[in-house]
Each structure stands twice: as structure tokens, then as C-alpha cells.
C-alpha positions in Angstrom: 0.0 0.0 0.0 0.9 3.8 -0.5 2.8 4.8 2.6 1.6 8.4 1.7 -2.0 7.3 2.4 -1.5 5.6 5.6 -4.4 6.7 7.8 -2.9 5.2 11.1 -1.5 7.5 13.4 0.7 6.0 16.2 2.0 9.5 17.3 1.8 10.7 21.2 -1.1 12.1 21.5 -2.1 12.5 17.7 -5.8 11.8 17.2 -7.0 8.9 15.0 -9.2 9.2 11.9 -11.9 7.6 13.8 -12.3 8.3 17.7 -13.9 5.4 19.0 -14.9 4.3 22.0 -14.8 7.6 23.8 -18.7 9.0 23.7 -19.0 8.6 26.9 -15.8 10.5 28.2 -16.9 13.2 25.5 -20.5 13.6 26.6 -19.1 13.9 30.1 -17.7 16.9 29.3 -20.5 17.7 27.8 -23.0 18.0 30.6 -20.1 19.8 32.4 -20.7 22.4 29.8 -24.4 22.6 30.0 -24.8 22.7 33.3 -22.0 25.9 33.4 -23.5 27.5 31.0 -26.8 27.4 32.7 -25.4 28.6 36.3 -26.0 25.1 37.2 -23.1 23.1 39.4 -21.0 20.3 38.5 -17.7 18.7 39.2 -14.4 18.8 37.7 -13.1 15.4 35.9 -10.0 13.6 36.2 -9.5 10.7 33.4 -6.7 7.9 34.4 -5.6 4.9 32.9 -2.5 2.9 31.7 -0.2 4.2 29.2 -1.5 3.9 25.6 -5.3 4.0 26.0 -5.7 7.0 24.6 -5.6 10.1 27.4 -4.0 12.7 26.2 -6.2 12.0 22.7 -9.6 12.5 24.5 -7.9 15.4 26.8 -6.7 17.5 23.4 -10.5 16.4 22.1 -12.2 17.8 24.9 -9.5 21.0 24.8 -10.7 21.9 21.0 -14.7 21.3 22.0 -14.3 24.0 25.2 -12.4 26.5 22.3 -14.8 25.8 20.3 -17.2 27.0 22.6 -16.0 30.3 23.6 -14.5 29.5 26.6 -11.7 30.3 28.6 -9.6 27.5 28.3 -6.1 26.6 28.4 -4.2 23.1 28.5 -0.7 22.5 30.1 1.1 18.7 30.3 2.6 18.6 34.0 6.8 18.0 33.7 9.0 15.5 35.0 12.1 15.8 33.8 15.1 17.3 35.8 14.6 20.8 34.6 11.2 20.9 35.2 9.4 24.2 34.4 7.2 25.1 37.3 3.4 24.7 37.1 2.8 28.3 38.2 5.0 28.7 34.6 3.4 26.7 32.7 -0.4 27.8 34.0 0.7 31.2 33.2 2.1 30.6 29.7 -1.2 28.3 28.5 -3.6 31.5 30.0 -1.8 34.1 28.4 -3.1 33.3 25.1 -6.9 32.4 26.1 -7.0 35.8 28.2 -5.4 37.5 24.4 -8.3 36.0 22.6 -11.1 36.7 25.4 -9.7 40.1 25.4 -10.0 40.5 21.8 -13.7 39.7 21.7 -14.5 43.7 22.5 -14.7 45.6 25.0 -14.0 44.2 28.4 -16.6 44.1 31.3 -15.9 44.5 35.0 -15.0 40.4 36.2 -13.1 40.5 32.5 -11.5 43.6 33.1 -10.0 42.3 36.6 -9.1 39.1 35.5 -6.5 40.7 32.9 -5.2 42.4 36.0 -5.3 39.3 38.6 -3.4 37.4 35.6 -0.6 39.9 35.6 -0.2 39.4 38.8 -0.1 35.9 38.8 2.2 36.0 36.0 4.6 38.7 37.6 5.0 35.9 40.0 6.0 33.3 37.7 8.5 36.2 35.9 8.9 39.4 36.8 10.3 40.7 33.3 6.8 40.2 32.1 7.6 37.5 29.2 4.0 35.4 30.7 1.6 38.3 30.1 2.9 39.6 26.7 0.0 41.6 24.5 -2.0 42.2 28.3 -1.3 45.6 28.9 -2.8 45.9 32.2 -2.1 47.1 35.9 -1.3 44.3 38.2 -4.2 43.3 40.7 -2.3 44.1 43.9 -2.9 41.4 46.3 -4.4 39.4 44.3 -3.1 36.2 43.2 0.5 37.5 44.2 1.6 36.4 47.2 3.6 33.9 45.8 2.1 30.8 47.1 0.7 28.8 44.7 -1.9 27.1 46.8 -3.5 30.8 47.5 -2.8 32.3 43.9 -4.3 30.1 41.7 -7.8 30.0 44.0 -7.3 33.9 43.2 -7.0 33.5 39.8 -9.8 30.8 39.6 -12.1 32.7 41.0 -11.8 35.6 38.7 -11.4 33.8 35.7 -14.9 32.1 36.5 -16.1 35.6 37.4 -15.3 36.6 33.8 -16.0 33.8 32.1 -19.7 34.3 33.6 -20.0 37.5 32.5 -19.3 36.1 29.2 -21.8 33.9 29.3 -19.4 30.3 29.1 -17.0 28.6 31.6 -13.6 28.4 32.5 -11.2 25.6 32.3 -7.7 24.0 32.6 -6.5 21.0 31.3 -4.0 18.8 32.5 -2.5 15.8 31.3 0.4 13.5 33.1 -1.2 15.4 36.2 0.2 12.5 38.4 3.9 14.9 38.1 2.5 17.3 39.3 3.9 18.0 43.7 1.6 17.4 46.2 1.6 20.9 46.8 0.8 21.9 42.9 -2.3 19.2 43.6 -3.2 20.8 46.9 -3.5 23.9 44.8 -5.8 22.3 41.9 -8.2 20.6 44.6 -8.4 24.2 46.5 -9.0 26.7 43.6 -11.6 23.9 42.3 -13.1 23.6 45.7 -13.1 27.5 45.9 -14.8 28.0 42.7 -17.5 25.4 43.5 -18.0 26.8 47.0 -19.2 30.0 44.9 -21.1 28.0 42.3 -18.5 29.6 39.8 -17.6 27.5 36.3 -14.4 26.7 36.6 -13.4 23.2 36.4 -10.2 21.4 36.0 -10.2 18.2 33.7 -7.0 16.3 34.2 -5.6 13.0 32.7 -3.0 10.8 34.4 -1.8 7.4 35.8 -3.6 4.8 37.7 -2.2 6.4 41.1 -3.4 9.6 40.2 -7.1 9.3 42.3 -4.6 8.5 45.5 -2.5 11.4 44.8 -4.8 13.9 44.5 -6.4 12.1 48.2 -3.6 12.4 49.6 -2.7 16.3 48.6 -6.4 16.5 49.4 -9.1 14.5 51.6 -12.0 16.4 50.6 -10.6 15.4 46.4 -12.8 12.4 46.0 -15.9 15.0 46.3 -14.1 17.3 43.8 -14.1 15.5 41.0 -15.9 12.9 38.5 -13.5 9.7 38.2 -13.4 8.4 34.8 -11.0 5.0 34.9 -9.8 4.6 30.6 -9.4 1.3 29.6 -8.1 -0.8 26.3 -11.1 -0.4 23.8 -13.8 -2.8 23.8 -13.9 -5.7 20.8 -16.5 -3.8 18.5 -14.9 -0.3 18.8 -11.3 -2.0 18.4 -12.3 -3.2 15.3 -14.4 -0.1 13.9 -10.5 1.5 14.9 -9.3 -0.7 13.1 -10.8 -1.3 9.9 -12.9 2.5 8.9 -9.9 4.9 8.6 -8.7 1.9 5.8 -12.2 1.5 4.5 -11.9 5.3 3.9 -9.2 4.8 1.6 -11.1 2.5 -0.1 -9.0 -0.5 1.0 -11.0 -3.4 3.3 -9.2 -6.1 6.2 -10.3 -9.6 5.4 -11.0 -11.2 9.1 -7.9 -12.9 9.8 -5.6 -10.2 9.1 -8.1 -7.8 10.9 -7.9 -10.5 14.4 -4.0 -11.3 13.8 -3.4 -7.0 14.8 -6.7 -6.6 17.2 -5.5 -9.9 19.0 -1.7 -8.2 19.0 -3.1 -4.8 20.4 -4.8 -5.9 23.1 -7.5 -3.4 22.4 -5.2 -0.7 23.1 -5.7 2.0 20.8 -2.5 3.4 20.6 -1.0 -0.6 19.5 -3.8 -0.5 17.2 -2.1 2.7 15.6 1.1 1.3 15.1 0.2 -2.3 13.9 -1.9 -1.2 11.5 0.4 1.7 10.2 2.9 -1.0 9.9 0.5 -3.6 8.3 -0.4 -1.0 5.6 2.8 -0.5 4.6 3.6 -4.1 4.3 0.1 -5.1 2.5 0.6 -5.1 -1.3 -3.3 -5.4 -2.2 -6.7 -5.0 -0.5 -8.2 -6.7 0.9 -5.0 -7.0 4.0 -5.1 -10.1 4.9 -3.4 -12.6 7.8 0.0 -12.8 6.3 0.0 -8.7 5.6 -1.4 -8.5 9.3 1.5 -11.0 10.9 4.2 -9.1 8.9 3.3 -5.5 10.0 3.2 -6.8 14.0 6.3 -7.8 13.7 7.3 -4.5 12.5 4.8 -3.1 14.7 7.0 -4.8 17.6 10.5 -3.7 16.6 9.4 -0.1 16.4 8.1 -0.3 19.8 10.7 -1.8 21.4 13.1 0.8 20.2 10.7 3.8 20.6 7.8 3.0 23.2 9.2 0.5 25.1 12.9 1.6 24.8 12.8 5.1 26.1 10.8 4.3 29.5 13.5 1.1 30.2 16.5 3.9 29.7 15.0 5.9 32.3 15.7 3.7 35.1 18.6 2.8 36.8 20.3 -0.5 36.7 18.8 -1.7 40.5 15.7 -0.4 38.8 15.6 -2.3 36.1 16.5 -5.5 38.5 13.0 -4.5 39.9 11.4 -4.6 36.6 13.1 -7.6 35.3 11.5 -9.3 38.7 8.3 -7.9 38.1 8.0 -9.2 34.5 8.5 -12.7 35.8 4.4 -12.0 36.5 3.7 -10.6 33.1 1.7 -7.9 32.9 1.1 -8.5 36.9 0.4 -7.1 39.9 3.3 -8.3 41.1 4.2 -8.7 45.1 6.1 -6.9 46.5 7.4 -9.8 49.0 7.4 -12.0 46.2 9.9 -9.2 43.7 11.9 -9.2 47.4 12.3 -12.8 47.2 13.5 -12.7 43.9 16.5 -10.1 43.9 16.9 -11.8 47.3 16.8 -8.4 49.1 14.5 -7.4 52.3 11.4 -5.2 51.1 11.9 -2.7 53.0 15.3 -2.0 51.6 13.2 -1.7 48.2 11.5 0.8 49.3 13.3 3.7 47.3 13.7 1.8 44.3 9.8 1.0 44.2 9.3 5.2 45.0 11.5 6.0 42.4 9.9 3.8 39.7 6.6 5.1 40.7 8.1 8.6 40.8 9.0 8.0 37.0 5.5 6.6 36.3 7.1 3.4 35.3 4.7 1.2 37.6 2.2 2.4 40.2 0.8 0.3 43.1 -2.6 -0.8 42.5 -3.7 -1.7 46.2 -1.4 -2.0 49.2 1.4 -4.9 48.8 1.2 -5.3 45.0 3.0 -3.7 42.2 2.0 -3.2 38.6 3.2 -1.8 34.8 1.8 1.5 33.9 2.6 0.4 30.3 0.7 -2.9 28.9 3.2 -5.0 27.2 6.0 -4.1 29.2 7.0 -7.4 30.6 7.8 -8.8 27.6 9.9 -6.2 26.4 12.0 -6.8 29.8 11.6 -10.7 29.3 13.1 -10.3 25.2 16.3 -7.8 26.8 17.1 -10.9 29.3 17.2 -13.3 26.7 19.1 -11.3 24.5 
């Protein structure tokens, strides 16, 4: 097949042709809207799920739908790495271009007028030369939002960004994905300015995507969190959306899967939408004719395979240290898992408790999370045989 018609799209984060298996996350959103619009309360949503199943997709959907709408809206992805930006950065960088374009719409009203200024503040915080509030020419809101706590400034700047997004007539709202990276205090923050807002019956909402731990993090930065917000768990797609995944954005093309091949790369991914991506990407390429058939299909997941080892697979193994990747290597012995933790002990023939650390800084990494107390688990499906085909080679 034409490589330069693939329609599969195995990118981070790149949305597929066909979006399946999602309405209900959508419409979630949805009714969020509604009810905001209408002066009518509801509750922030935090999406969480393994690695691959299709987060940050359905968070940049819902992203586009709120623009779409007129709101104020702005999307960040909470850092990791060693040089991490700061979330009060990054909150103030994503704003500064929804508070441009609500400030474009005309001539500001009072909550819209002060929320320029509480914004400047805020971003004044973050950098004093100014370089967060380019093209908002306005006055600082003194003390407001500018104490430089970030648990007190951004209920400040919630507040008044719901105040002015009311006046407007929509809601406000701020997206986060890999929200599990962000400190407990940075969470603290979130659950506080959503908790404020609601306490006023004032639309804004945050809508964050993360890891399986992420429900326990925010519970722990926060007791009253589980009240805050709608839990969504996202899971590998179900048979009849895997396939519809599968075989439309081909059918599109005008090129159809005969069964086999279409069961030899849904049986591969697992349902997992982002697997589905790659094997099929792969099993285009390698298909000659349509209809693709099994032998296409077992070609292309073999391909599919050695592009995720050196890619998906590859890049979360490098991040760990060597007595971290001893702890995966035990882990894998369970496949997909939970593992024990007593039972990984046993195996590097080391005390749990003198695991501890490596176990935190795995988890700290989101390389595994703890699903319930004592057990231990992958937060990407597939990794334990990528582990078990390093050993043998």
C-alpha cells in the first residue's frame, strides 16, 4: 500500500481518523458544559488509565470542543524531567493566550477587566520581566493572586477567571495531562481553587488525565478530592470499537481487512488504541493489495513490535537505573502483573523494605504504580515482555 495514504497515526497524542470508544468521556464533558453555561453546578473530571489507552487524545478532544465554545480555556502537560518548568510557569504561559483572545472579543466588562489584572499578577509571579503576560497591557491586581504561594494564587485567579467567564456567558477551564507529576503541593493547589470556585457556584473546572495512582495522589494532597471531582478509569477499547478502529480509517481509503488479518493485529493490540495505531500503520505499509489479509497482518506486527521496542518501550527502560531495572526484570516474571512486593523481594533476594526507594522512584517516574497495598504493577501494557526479550538477548 501507499505509505503516503496511511491513515494510522501512532503518534503521542495525535488523534486517529476515527475516535472510537470515547462518547461517553466526551459527553461527560458535555453535561459539564451545559450545566455551566446554565449557572448550574457540576464537578471537575479527572480521566486515568494505563499508558496507551488514549488520554491525552480524548484530553486535546475535549481541549478543541471548550475552544470551540468560547471559553476560557487553556491546557498545560505537567513536567517530569530534571529541569522541570514550574506549574505556576506553565499555567501562566497556556492563559496568556486564552486571556489574548477573550480580550479581543470587545470591549471588556468589570470580572473580564480584573481578571487581565489578577493574571498579571499571577504572571509577575512566575517572571517578573513580564515575558508570561505579553499583548495584556494591564495594571497588576495588587494582592491578588500575588503572594507567591501557589496554593492561594491560583484559588485567586480561579475565582476571577470564573467571574469573567460568567460574564461572558461560558465557563472556564484548565486541562492537565500527566497530572500525576505534578507535587503534592501543585495538587493541593488544583483541589483548593476547584473547591473554591464550587463553593461560589463559579464555572471553573479542572479536567486532568493521568496514571492509575493519580485518584490516591490527588487524596492524599487533598481528603475532601474524592468529592471534587468525576473519576473516569480509561481502559483498552472494547472488541466492537477495536475493530471499527481498526478497519474504517482503511475503508476510507477505499481498501477493506479480510478477518484474519483484521484478528491477527486486534488480537496483538490488546485493544489498546495506541498498539492498534502502530500495527496497522505498519501492516499497511507491508500489504501489497486490499483486501489486507493474515499474512500482511503477521508481517506489519512484527514490524509493529521492533518499532516499539526501540521507541515505546525503549525510552521508558533507559530511564531507570540499573537496580531499577532488576526490579522490573522481577516484576516481569508475572507478566503484565500485579506483582508482590514480598514476592519481587524474594527474587532479587533483598529485604522489602530495603526496596522501598527503588519501588518510590519507579513510581516517581511513572514506570509502575501500586494498584492496592502490597502489590506492584506496569503503567505500560506489554512491558513485561519487552523486559523478558532484553534478558534473553
Amino acid at each position: 500500500m501507499d505509505p503516503r495514504t496511511n491513515p494510522y497515526s501512532p503518534g503521542a497524542g495525535v488523534r486517529p481518523v476515527e475516535l472510537v470508544g470515547r462518547d461517553e468521556q466526551i459527553e461527560s464533558f458535555e453535561i459539564v458544559r451545559s450545566r455551566a453555561e446554565a449557572g448550574r453546578h457540576a464537578q471537575s473530571i479527572v480521566f486515568y488509565g494505563l499508558r496507551g489507552v488514549g488520554k491525552t487524545v480524548l484530553l486535546n478532544e475535549l481541549y478543541s470542543n471548550a475552544l470551540r465554545a468560547g471559553w476560557i480555556a487553556a491546557k498545560i502537560e505537567a513536567d517530569l524531567g530534571s529541569d522541570r518548568i514550574p506549574f505556576r510557569n506553565q499555567v501562566a504561559a497556556a492563559l496568556n493566550q486564552a486571556l489574548r483572545q477573550t480580550q479581543a472579543r470587545g470591549v471588556p466588562g468589570r470580572f473580564v477587566a480584573r481578571v487581565l489584572r489578577t493574571f498579571r499578577s499571577f504572571s509577575l509571579t512566575a517572571s517578573p520581566d513580564g515575558s508570561f503576560s505579553v499583548g495584556i497591557d494591564v495594571d497588576p491586581e495588587r494582592g491578588r493572586a500575588d503572594t507567591g504561594s501557589i496554593l492561594a494564587d491560583l484559588s485567586d485567579l480561579a475565582i476571577d477567571l470564573a467571574e469573567a467567564a460568567k460574564e461572558l456567558g461560558v465557563g472556564s477551564v484548565l486541562f492537565i495531562d500527566e497530572m500525576q507529576h505534578l507535587s503534592v503541593e501543585e495538587l493541593g493547589a488544583v483541589c483548593q481553587a476547584s473547591h473554591e470556585a464550587s463553593q461560589r457556584q463559579l464555572p471553573f473546572f479542572v479536567i486532568g488525565a493521568g496514571l492509575p495512582n493519580l485518584p490516591g495522589l490527588l487524596a492524599e494532597a487533598k481528603s475532601y478530592s474524592e468529592r471534587l471531582f468525576n473519576y473516569a478509569r480509561i481502559d483498552r477499547l472494547n472488541d466492537q470499537d477495536a475493530h471499527a478502529a481498526l478497519v474504517l480509517p482503511a475503508r476510507d481509503e477505499g481498501v477493506e481487512w479480510n478477518a484474519d488479518g483484521a484478528a491477527v493485529v486486534l488480537n496483538a493490540s490488546g485493544g489498546y488504541p495506541y498498539f492498534i495505531q502502530q500495527f496497522g500503520q505498519t501492516t499497511w505499509n507491508a500489504a501489497v493489495a486490499s483486501p489486507i489479509n493474515e499474512v500482511d497482518a503477521a508481517a506489519g506486527v512484527r514490524e509493529g513490535w521492533a518499532l516499539l521496542d526501540v521507541g515505546f518501550f525503549r525510552a521508558r527502560w533507559e530511564r531507570a537505573t540499573p537496580a531499577e531495572r532488576d526490579y522490573l526484570g522481577a516484576m516481569a516474571e508475572d507478566g503484565d502483573g500485579p506483582s508482590s512486593t514480598g514476592e519481587i523481594a524474594n527474587r532479587l533476594s533483598k529485604k522489602a523494605t530495603s526496596l522501598g526507594p527503588t519501588r518510590a522512584g519507579l513510581i516517581s517516574k511513572g514506570l509502575v504504580y501500586a494498584p492496592e497495598h502490597g502489590l506492584i504493577a506496569f503503567t505500560v501494557p506489554g512491558m513485561a515482555n519487552f523486559i523478558s526479550r532484553q534478558v534473553r538477548h
